[in-house]
N, C-alpha and C positions, 0 to 999 in steps of 0.2 A: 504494500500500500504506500510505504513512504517513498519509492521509489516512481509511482504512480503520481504522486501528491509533485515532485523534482521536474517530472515532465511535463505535467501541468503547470507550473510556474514558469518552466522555459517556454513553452508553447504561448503561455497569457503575454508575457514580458517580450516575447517578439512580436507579437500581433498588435502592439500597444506600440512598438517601434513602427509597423509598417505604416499603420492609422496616421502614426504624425510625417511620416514621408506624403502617404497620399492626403492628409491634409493640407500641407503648405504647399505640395505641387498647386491642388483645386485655389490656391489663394495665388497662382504666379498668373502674375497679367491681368489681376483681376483689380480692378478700382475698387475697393471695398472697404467698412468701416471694419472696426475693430467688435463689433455689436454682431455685423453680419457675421466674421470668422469663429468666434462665439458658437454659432447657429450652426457652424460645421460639422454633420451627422460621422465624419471621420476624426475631429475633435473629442466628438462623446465617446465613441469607441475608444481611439485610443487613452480616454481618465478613463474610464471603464476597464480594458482590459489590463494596463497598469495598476489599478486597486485593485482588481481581484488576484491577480498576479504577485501583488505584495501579502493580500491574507495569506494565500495558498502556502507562500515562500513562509510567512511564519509557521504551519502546521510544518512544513518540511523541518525549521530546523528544533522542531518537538520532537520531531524524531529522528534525525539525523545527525551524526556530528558535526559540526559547521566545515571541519577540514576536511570531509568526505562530500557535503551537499556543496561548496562554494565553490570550486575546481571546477564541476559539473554545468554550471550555469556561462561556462565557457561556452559550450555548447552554441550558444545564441551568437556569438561570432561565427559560428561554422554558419548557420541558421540564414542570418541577415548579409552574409553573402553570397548565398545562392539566392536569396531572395532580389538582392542588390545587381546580381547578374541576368538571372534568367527574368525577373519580374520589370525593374526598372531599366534594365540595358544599360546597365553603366559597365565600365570597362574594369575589369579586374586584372592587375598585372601580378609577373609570376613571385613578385617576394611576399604579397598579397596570400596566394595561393599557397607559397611556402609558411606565410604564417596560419594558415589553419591549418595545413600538416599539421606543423608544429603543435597545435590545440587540442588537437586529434589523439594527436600520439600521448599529448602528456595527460589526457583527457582517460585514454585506454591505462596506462600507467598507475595513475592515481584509484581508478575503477577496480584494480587486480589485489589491491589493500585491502578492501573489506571483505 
């Protein structure tokens, strides 16, 4: 379950990242108040899935060591750059790509401890 509870904090904490990418894209070019960006339905998701995100991450570390759950939430770098590539087209170069090896690897590392 606690393991269940880690991937659901990674999952909420990157979906609360994409919300505020695709919210200030909907706000580029746009003449807008500060009242309208507000009213941004990718706004509310992302406080939305950030606060649940943040409960969730408390039950995880009720039951997790912090230096077993907090490594883990690495993850979301792996996460928001494949999202960053394949969703937004933005261009990922190779030390990029070397650094999530690297996140990967020490990610499987840290995993082989408990």
């Amino acid at each position: 379950m606690s393991w269940l509870l880690l991937l659901t904090a990674c999952l909420l904490t990157c979906l609360g990242q994409v919300a505020q990418k695709f919210a200030v894209e909907s706000w580029r070019g746009v003449d807008s108040s500060w009242a309208d960006k507000l009213c941004s339905p990718w706004l509310w998701l992302a406080l939305f899935a950030l606060g649940s995100g943040l409960l969730v991450w408390l039950l995880v570390l009720q039951r997790l060591e912090v230096g077993i759950a907090y490594p883990m939430l690495s993850l979301n770098f792996v996460l928001i750059t494949l999202i960053a590539r394949f969703v937004f087209r933005e261009p990922i170069d190779r030390q990029h790509w070397l650094g999530v090896a690297l996140v990967i690897g020490g990610v499987v590392l840290l995993g082989q401890q408990s």
